[in-house]
C-alpha positions in Angstrom: 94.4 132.2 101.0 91.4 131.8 103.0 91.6 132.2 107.0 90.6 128.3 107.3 93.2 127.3 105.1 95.9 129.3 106.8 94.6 127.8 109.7 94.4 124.2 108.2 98.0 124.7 107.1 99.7 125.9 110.3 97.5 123.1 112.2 99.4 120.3 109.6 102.6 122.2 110.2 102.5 121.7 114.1 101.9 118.1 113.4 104.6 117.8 111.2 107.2 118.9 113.7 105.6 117.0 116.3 106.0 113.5 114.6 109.3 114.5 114.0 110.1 115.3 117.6 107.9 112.0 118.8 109.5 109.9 116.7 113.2 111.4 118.2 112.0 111.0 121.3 109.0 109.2 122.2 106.0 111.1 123.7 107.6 111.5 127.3 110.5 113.3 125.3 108.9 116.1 123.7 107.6 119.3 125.2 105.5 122.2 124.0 108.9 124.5 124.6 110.4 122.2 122.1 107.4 122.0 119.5 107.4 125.6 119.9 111.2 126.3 118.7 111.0 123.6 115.9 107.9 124.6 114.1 108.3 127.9 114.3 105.0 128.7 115.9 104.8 130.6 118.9 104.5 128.2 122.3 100.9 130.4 123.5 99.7 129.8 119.2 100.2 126.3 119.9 97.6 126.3 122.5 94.9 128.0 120.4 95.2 124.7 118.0 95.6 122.2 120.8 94.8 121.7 124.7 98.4 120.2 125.5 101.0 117.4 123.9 98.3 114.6 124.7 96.0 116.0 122.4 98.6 116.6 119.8 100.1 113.0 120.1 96.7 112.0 119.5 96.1 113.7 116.5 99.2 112.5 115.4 98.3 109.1 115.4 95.2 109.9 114.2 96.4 111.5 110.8 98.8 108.9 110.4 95.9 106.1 110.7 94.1 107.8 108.4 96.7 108.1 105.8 97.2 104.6 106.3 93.8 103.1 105.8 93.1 105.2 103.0 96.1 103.9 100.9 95.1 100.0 101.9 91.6 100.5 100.7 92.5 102.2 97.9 94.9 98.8 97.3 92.1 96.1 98.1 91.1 95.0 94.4 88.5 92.8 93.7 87.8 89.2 94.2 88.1 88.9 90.7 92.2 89.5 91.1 94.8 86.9 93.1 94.9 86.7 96.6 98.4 86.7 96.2 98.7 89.7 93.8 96.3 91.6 96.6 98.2 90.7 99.8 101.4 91.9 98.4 99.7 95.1 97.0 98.9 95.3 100.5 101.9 94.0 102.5 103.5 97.0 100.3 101.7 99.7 100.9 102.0 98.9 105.1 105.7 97.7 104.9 106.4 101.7 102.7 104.0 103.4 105.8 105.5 101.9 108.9 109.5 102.5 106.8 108.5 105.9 106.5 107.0 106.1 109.9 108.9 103.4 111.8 110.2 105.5 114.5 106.8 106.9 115.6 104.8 103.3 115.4 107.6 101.8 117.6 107.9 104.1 119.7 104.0 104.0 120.0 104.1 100.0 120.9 107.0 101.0 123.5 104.9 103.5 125.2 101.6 101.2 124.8 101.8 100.2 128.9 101.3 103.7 129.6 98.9 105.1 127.7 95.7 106.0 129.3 91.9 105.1 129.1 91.5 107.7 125.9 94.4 106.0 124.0 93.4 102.4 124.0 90.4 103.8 122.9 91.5 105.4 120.2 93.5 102.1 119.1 90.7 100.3 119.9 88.6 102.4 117.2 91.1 102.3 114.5 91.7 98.5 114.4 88.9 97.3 112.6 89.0 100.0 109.7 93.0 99.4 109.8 92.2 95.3 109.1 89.8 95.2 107.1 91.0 95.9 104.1 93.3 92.3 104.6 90.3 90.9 105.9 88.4 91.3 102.9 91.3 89.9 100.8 91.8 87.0 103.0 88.1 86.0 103.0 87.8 86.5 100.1 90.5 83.9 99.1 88.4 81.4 101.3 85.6 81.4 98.8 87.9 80.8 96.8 90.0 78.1 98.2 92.7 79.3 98.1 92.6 79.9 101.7 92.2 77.7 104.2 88.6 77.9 105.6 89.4 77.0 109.1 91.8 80.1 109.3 91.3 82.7 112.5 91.6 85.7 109.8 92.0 88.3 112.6 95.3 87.0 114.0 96.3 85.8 110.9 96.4 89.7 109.6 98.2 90.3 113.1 100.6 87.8 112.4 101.4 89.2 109.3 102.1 92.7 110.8 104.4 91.4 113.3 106.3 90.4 110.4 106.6 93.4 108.6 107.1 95.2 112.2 109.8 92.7 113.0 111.8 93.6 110.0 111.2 97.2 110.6 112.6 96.9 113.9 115.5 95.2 112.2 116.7 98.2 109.9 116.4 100.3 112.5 118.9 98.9 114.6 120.8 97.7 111.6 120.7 101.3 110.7 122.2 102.4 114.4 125.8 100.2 113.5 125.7 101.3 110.1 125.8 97.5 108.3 123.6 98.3 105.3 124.9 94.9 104.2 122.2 92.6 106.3 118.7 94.3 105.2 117.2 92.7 102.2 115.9 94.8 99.3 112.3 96.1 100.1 111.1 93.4 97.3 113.2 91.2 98.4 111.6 91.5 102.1 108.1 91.3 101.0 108.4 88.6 98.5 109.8 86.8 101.2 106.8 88.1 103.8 104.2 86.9 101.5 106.2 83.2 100.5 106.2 82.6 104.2 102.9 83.9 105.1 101.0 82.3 102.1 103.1 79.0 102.5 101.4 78.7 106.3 97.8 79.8 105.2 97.4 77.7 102.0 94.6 75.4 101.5 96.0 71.7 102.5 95.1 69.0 100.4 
């Protein structure tokens, strides 16, 4: 194995321990002494690959985007296909990310009030390549009427991730008391997401 790729791989390895730690305990919660003992990799190592926590928490969120936006545009279809069909391709693929990563992207929203100037830019600069992949889908569905054309497309994508958020928030504190009972089935949840969503965004007669 090359040098860059034992680099490469003990970068990805710091990154994994670190959303593991930031998703136990937010960014304040985590500390390079921390990192250090649950990576494996040596705290003055950790420096070579990164300036301090910031920049790690930041390349965090940035790998994570990334994974993200690549799986929605690789889900985006043509015009050719259903809106519905695409949406809940979609609503799928975001609902799987943010289960999988729940922890982290809440505790990103909790810690949104306090982030500085560099981290509203970076969410600044990932929004539009993180919507547009609904974007496309939902104009599209204008032309073909089977959206509304009147529709505000941007918050009607946010409105559709609050959704998905909202039950993800639920299953994590359903998960806390232990009632598996009260979270619908992941189909379940999104057929239910897209019924609702699609029933307010319709074309009215």
């Amino acid at each position: 194995m090359s040098v860059q790729a034992v680099a490469q791989n003990s970068r990805e390895s710091i990154l994994d321990a670190a959303q593991q730690l930031i998703a136990r305990h937010g960014y304040d919660g985590f500390s390079m002494r921390e990192l250090s003992q649950h990576s494996g990799v040596a705290k003055s190592t950790l420096y070579h690959y990164f300036q301090d926590k910031r920049e790690i928490y930041l390349n965090v969120l940035e790998r994570d985007m990334r994974l993200l936006q690549e799986k929605l545009a690789a889900m985006v279809g043509t015009s050719a296909e259903p809106t519905r069909d695409r949406l809940y391709a979609l609503i799928a693929v975001y609902n799987d990310a943010v289960q999988e990563r729940g922890i982290l992207a809440l505790n990103v929203l909790r810690s949104a009030g306090e982030l500085d100037a560099a981290f509203s830019r970076f969410f600044r600069q990932q929004r539009d390549a993180f919507m547009q992949p609904f974007r496309t889908v939902l104009l599209d569905g204008v032309e073909q009427g089977a959206v509304r054309g009147d529709l505000d497309v941007d918050m009607a994508i946010l409105s559709l991730i609050g959704m998905i958020n909202g039950f993800v928030a639920q299953r994590m504190l359903v998960d806390c008391i232990g009632d598996e009972a009260v979270i619908p089935a992941r189909e379940m949840m999104i057929e239910h997401t897209l019924a609702l969503y699609l029933g307010g965004i319709s074309r009215r007669s």
